[in-house]
Structure formats: structure tokens, C-alpha cells
C-alpha positions as CSV (number, residue, x, y, z in Angstrom):
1,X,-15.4,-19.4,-50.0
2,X,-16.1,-20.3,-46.3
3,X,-17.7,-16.8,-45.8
4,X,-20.3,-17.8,-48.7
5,X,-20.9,-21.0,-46.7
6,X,-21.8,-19.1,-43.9
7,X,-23.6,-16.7,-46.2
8,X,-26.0,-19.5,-47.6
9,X,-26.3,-21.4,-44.6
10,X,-27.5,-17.9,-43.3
11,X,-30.4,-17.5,-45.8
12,X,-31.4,-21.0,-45.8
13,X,-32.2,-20.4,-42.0
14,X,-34.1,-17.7,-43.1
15,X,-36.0,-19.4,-46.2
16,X,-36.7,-22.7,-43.6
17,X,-35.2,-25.0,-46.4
18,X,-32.8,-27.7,-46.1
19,X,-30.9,-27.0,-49.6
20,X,-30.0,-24.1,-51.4
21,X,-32.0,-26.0,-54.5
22,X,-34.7,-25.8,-52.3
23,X,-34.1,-22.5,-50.8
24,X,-34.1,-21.0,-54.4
25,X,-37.3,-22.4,-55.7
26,X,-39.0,-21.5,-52.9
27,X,-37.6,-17.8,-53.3
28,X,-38.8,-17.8,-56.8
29,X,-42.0,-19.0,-55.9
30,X,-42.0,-16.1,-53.4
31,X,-41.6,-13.5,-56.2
32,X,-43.7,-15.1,-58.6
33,X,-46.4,-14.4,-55.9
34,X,-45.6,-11.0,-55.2
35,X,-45.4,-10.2,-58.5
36,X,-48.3,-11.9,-60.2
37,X,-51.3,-12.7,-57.3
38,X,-54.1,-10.7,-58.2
39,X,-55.8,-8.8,-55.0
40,X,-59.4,-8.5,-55.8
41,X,-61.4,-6.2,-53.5
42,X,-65.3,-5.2,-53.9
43,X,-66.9,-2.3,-52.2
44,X,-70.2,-2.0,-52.3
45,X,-73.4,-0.9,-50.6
46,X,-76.3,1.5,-50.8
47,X,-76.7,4.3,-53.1
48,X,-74.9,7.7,-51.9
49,X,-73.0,5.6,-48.9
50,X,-69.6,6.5,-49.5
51,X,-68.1,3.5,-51.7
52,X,-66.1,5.5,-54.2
53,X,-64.7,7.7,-51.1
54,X,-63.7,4.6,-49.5
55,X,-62.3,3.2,-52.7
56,X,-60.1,6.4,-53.0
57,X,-58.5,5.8,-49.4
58,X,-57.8,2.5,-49.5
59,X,-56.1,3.6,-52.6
60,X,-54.2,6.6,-50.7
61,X,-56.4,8.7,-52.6
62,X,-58.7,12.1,-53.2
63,X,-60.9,12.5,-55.6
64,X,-59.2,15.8,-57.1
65,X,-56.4,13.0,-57.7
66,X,-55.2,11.9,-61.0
67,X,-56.9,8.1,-61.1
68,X,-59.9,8.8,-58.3
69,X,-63.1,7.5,-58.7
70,X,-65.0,10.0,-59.0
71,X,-67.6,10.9,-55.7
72,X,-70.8,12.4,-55.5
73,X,-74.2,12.6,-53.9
74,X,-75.5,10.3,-56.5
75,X,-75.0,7.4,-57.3
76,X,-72.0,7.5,-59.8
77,X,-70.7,3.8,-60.4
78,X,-73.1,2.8,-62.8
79,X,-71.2,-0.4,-63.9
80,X,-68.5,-2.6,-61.7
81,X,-65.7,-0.2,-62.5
82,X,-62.1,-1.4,-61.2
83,X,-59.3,1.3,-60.1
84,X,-56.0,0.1,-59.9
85,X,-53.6,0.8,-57.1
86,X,-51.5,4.0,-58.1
87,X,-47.7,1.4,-57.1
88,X,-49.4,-2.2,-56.6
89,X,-50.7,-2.5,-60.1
90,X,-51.6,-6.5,-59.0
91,X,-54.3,-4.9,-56.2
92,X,-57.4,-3.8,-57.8
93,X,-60.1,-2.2,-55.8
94,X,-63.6,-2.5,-57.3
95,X,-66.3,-0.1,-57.2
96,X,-69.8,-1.4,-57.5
97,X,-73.3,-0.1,-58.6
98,X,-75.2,0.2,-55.3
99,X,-77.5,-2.4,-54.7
100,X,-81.1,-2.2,-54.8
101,X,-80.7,0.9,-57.6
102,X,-82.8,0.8,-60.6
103,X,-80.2,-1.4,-62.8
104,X,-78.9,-3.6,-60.1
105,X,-82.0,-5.3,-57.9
106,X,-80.8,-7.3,-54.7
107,X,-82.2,-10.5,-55.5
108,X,-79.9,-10.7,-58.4
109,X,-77.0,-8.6,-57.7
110,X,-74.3,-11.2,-57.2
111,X,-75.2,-12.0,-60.7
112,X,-75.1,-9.3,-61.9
113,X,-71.7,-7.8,-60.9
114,X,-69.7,-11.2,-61.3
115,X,-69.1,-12.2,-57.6
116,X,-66.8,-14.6,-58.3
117,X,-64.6,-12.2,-59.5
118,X,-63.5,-10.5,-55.6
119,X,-61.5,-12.1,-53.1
120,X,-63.9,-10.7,-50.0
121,X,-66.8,-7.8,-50.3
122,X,-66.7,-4.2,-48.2
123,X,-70.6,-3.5,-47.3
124,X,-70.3,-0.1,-46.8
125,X,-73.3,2.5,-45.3
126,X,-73.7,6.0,-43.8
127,X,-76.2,4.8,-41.6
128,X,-77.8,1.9,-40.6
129,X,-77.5,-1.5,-42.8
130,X,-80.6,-2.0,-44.5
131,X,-82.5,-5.1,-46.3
132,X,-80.8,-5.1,-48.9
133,X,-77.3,-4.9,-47.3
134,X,-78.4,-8.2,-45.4
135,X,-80.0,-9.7,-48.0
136,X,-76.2,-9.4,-50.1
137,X,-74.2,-10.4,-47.2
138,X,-76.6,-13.6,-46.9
139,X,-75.8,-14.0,-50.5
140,X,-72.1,-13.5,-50.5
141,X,-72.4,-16.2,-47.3
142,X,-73.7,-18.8,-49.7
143,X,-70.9,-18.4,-52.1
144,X,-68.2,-18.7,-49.3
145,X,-66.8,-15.2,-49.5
146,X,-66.3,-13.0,-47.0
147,X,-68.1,-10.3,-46.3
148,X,-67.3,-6.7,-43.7
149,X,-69.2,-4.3,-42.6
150,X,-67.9,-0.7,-42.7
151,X,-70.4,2.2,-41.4
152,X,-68.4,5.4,-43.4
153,X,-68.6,9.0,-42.5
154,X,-68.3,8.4,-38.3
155,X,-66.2,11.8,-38.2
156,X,-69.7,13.9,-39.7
157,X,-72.0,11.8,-36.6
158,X,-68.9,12.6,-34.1
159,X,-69.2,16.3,-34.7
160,X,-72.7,16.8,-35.0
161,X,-73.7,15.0,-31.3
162,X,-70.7,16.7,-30.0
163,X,-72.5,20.1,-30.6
164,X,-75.2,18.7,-28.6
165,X,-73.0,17.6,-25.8
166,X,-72.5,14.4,-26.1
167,X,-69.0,13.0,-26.3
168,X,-67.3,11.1,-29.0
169,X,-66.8,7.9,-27.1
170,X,-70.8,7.9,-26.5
171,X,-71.2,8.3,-30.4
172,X,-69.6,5.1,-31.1
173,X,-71.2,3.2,-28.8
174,X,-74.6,4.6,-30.2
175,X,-73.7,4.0,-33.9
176,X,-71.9,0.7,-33.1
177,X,-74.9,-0.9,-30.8
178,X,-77.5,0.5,-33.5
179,X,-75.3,-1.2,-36.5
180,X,-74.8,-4.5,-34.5
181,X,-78.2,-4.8,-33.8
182,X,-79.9,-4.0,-37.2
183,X,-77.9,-6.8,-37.7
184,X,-78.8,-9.8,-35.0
185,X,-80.4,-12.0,-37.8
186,X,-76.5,-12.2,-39.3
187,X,-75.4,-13.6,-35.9
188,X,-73.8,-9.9,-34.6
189,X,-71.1,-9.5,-37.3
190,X,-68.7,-6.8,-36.2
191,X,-68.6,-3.7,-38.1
192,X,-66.1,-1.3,-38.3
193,X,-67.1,2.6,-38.1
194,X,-64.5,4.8,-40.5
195,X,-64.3,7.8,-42.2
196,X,-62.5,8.0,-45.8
197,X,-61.0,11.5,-44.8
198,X,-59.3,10.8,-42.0
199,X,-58.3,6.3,-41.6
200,X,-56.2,6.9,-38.9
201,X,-59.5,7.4,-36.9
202,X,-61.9,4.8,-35.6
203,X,-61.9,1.6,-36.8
204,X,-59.7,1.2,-39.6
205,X,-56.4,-0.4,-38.1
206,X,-59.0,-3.3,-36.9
207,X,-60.5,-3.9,-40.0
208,X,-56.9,-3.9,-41.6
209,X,-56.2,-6.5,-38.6
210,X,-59.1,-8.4,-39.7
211,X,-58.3,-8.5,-42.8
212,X,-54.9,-9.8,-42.4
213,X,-56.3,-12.1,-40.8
214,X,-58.6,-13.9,-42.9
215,X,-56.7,-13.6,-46.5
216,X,-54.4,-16.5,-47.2
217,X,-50.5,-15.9,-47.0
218,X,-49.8,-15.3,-50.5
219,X,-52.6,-13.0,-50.6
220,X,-51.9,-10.9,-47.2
221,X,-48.4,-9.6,-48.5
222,X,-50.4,-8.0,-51.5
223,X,-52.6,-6.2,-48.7
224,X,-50.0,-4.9,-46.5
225,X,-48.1,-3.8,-49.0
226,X,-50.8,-1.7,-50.8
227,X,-52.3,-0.1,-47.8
228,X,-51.6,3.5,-47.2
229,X,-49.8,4.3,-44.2
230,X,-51.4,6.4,-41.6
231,X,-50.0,4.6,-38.2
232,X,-47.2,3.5,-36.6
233,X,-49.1,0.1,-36.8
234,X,-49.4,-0.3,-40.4
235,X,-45.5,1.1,-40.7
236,X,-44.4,-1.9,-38.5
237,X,-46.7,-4.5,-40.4
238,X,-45.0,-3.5,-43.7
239,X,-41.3,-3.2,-42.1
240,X,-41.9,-7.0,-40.7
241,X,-43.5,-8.2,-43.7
242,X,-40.5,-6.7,-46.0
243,X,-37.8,-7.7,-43.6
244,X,-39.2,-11.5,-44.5
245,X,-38.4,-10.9,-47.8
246,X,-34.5,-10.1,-47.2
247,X,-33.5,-13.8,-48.1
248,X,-35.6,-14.1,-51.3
249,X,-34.7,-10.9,-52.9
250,X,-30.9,-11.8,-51.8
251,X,-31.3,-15.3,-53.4
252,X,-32.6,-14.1,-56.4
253,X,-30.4,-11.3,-57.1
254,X,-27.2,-13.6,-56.6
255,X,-28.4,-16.6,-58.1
256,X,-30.8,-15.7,-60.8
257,X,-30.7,-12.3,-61.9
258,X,-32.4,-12.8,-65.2
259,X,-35.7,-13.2,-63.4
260,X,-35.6,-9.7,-63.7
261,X,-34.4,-8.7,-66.7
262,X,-35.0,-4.9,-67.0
263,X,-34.4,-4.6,-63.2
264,X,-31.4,-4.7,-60.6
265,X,-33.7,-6.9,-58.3
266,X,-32.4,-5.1,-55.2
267,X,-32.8,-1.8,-56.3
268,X,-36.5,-2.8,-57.7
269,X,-37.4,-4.0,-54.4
270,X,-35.9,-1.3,-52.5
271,X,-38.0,0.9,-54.6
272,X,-41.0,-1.1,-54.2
273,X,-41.0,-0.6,-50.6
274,X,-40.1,3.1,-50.9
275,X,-43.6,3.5,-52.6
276,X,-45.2,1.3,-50.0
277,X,-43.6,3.0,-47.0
278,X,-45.5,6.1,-49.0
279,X,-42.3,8.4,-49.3
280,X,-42.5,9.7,-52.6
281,X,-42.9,12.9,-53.2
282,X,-46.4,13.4,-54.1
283,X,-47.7,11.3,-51.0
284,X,-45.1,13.0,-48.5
285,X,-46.2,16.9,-50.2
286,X,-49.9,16.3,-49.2
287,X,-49.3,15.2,-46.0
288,X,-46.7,18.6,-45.5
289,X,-49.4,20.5,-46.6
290,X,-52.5,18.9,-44.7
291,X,-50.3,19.1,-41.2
292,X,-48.6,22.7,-42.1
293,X,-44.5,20.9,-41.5
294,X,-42.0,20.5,-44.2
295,X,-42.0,16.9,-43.9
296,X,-40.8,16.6,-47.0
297,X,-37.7,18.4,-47.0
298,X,-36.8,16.6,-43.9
299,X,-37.6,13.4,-46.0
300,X,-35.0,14.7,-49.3
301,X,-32.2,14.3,-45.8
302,X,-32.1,11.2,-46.5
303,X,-29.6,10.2,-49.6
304,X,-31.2,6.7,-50.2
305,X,-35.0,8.2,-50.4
306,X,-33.9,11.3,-52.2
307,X,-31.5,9.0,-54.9
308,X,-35.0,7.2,-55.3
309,X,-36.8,10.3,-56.0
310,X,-34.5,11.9,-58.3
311,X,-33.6,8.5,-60.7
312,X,-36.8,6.9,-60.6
313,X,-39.0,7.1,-63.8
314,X,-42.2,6.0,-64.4
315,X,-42.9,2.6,-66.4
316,X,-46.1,0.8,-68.1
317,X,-46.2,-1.4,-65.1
318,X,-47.2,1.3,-62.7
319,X,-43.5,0.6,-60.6
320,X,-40.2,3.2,-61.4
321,X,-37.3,2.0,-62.8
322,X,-34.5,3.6,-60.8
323,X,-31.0,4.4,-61.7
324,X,-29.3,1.5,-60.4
325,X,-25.6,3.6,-59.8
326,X,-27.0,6.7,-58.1
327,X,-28.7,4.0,-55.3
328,X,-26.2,1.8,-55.1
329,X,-23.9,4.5,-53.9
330,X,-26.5,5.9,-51.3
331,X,-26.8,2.3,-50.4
332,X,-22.9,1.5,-50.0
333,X,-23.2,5.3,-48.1
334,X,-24.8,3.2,-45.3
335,X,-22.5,0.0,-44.8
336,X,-19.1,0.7,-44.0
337,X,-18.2,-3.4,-45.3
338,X,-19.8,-2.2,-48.9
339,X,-18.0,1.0,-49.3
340,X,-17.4,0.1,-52.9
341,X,-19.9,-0.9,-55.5
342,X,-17.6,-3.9,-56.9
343,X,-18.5,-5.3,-53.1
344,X,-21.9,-5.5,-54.3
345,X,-21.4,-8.3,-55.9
346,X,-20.5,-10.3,-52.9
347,X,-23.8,-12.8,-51.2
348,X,-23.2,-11.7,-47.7
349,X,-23.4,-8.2,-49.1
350,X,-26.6,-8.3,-50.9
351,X,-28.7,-9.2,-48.0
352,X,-26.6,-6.6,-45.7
353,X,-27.2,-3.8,-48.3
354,X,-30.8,-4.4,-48.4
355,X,-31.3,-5.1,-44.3
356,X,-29.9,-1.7,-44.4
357,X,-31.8,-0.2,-47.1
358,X,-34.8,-1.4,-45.8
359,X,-34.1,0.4,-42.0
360,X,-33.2,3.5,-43.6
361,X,-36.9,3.7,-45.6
362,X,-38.2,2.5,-42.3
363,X,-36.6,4.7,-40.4
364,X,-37.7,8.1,-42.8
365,X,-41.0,7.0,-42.8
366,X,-41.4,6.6,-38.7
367,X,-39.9,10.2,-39.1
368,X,-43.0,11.0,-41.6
369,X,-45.5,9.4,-38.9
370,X,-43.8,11.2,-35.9
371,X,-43.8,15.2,-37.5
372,X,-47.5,14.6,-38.6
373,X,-48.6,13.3,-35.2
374,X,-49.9,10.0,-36.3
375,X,-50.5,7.1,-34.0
């Protein structure tokens, strides 16, 4: 009995509550959040610019994929078209016609594709911003959304002035200086130079950063969460932002269970962050074969990540549904104290199991970003 004490007194450190009434309301409130927050995202942009290719990595992505929007020279959104994320079913990136096409004039485009709809707006061009992309920023402005610029396909400039002798560093400056000031009468927004191939390149961690920092709380977790990983930056923001969640998912498993009634709640979790960590199989096979190493039978070492694999199945809601036994085991595998799944049932153990848990995927999918040489 004492130990529980200590146990609570633990987590209510954690949840910055005073009681464990408190504690657990605020925990469920945390959940409801995670669970039910919508994420709206609108990319948009000139005709041809790269929008659907952007929508596709931010989405972890290609367009051969199952679920890609669909790329081309043309334009080929004809329509606001939303595309789900593949595991965050609650994040939904938008495509939109590009402005100043035949259908979808400037002067009425916010209109026109339901602005109020998106939580902030991607501008995205391949070269510099034009009229129209200043005209919709102004518009987005009046609305009080937020609005980023994102100059796509940097890696095609890169590599065509470095044939002329001129070094990649000099590139930037040139695209970034041009960007910046075709946009002075905007007051000098920043923009952030990508390309949809390759976001571990350029500019994407900063927009990310940005990003981060202008959502609100309960809509930030629903970010990190979705974004692919292709750094040891973005790995560390999801590991901190999941490690904050140790005390809810621990209240809420102990407490009240039924919140979850087709789920073990750590297990679900677990598994939720073993899709955002990007370790599935499908995700960790295209990385093998784009970098040429078996990353992904160094991943199956693992007995948590491969349990995971192996049990989950897919459901309507877009998240598996693991076997609960099979990860519990691999779980208990990793804490001495829980060497028995009857132990599971223990407070202190539920947040131990899950700590652990969690630095296992964390620790597999540093592995990942280490053998494929990402920074």
C-alpha cells in the first residue's frame, strides 16, 4: 500500500496536480486530445510547384505509394482534396487547386477553398513567389492564420549551379536573398528552401521548429507525432514529447481502463509510437533499400519492435491492434521487477513498463538514423 503511495504521489509530480482526482481528469483530458484534435494543414501555391510532392513527404510518402496524391507536371488537384496520414488518422494534410488557375482566381481563392477549414497554410513555389502567392498570404493575414513560405525542389537548383561551379552554400544564399526580397512588401517573411525527395536537407528541421512553435499545445503533440522522421532532431522531439505522456497513459490504464475499450491502453500507445518512431516494416524496408543496409533485419533484433510487427493488424481507425500477450512478454523481457505478466497489474509497474518500452523504440529507431547516415 505504501509503495502505491509513492507510486501516485510519483505521477502526480509528473501530471503538476495536487490530487489524484485532479491528476486523472487532467490525464483524460490529455487523451481525449490526442485522440480527437483535428490537425488541419493546407498546401498550396502555384500551378506545377510541387504541392502534392510536398503533401506526400510530410505524409512519409511517394507517389508510387498506396494513398499518394498523385504528382505531375500539371496541375492535378482540381478540387481541395484531403489525404489522411497513413498512422495519425486525426492529421489531415490538404491539397489545394493552385491559385490563379482557371477555376480558382486569387481574388477569391480563400473563398473558394473554405479557409477556415486549416489550422495554418504552406505557400509553396519552385521559384520565385509571385502576385498571386502575395496577394493569398495578404489574404490568409486578414483572417489571422498563419501563413509559410516553402521554395520546393532546392536539391534540382543545387545541382544544376554546381555544374557551373558554383557551390551549394552560394545557391542558397542566391535562392534565399531572391525569395526574401520578392517578398519585402510582406515585411521579409522567412522562407524555408526544401526538397520533397530528400527532408533531411535544407530547411525542413526549421520549418518543423517553426511550426512547433506557433501551434498551440494541444495541437503541437498532433504535429510531432505525425512527422516522418529523417533526423536525430525530430527523433528526440518525439522521444521527449512521448516520455510526457508516461503519467497519463499510466493513470489511465490503472485507473480507467474502459476508456479504451477494444485496447490494452499501454500496448495501444506503445504501438502508437512505434508507428511514429517510423519502425514498421514498410517505412524501415524503403529506407534499407534507398541506403543499400539491412536496416531492417537489424530492426526485427529487437523483441518489442518485432512482437509489434508480427501481432499487429490493421483496424478502420488507421492504428493496429496488437496482441496484447505476445508484447507484454517482450515488455516484461526488459524489466527485471516485471518478469511476470501478473506484475503488470501493479501502478508502479505500468509507468516502469512503458519508460522502458518507450527507450527500447527510441533506442531501435536512433539505430535506424545511425546505419542510414542521417543527421
Amino acid at each position: 500500500m505504501d509503495n502505491q503511495q509513492d507510486d501516485i504521489r510519483a505521477l502526480l509530480k509528473d501530471s503538476g496536480e495536487s490530487t489524484l482526482e485532479r491528476a486523472i481528469a487532467k490525464a483524460k483530458e490529455v487523451v481525449d486530445r490526442l485522440e480527437n484534435i483535428t490537425l488541419n494543414i493546407a498546401v498550396t501555391g502555384e500551378t506545377g510547384a510541387g504541392k502534392s510532392s510536398f503533401v506526400n513527404a510530410i505524409r512519409g510518402l511517394q507517389e508510387p505509394d498506396e494513398g499518394a496524391a498523385p504528382t505531375g507536371v500539371t496541375e492535378t488537384t482540381m478540387e481541395p482534396t484531403m489525404y489522411p496520414h497513413p498512422n495519425m488518422p486525426n492529421v489531415k494534410i490538404w491539397d489545394l487547386p493552385g491559385i490563379g488557375s482557371p477555376t480558382f482566381k486569387a481574388q477569391t481563392y480563400m473563398n473558394d477553398v473554405n479557409y477556415q477549414n486549416y489550422d495554418f497554410f504552406i505557400i509553396v513555389s519552385a521559384s520565385r513567389f509571385k502576385e498571386d502567392d502575395m496577394m493569398l498570404a495578404n489574404e490568409i493575414k486578414k483572417e489571422k492564420k498563419n501563413f509559410y513560405f516553402v521554395r520546393t525542389k532546392t536539391d534540382f537548383d543545387v545541382a544544376n549551379e554546381k555544374r557551373k561551379g558554383v557551390t551549394e552554400e552560394e545557391t542558397l544564399q542566391k535562392i534565399r536573398k531572391d525569395c526574401v526580397d520578392n517578398l519585402r512588401t510582406l515585411g521579409f517573411p522567412p522562407v524555408f528552401l526544401i526538397t520533397s525527395h530528400n527532408l533531411e536537407k535544407f530547411d525542413f528541421q526549421t520549418l518543423v521548429k517553426t511550426l512547433e512553435r506557433d501551434l498551440p499545445e494541444y495541437k503541437r503533440d498532433a504535429l510531432v507525432m505525425s512527422l516522418p522522421v529523417n533526423s536525430k532532431e525530430t527523433l528526440e522531439t518525439k522521444c521527449i514529447t512521448f516520455m510526457g505522456l508516461i503519467w497519463v497513459v499510466a493513470l489511465i490504464s490503472y485507473f480507467i481502463p474502459s476508456l479504451f475499450t477494444e485496447h490494452d491502453v499501454v500496448v495501444y500507445f506503445l504501438t502508437k509510437w512505434y508507428y511514429s518512431f517510423g519502425l514498421d516494416d514498410e517505412k524501415v524496408q524503403k529506407l534499407s533499400d534507398r541506403v543499400n543496409k539491412p536496416i531492417l533485419r537489424k530492426v526485427k533484433e529487437s523483441a518489442l519492435v518485432r512482437v509489434i510487427a508480427e501481432e499487429s493488424l490493421p483496424t478502420t481507425e488507421g492504428v493496429a491492434k496488437p496482441g496484447v500477450a505476445g508484447v507484454m512478454e517482450a515488455l516484461c523481457s526488459l524489466v527485471p521487477a516485471a518478469a511476470n505478466t501478473a506484475s503488470y497489474g501493479v501502478l508502479e509497474n505500468k509507468a516502469v513498463l512503458l519508460q522502458e518500452g518507450l527507450k527500447e523504440l527510441y533506442s531501435v529507431a536512433k539505430m535506424v538514423i545511425e546505419m542510414a547516415e542521417l543527421k
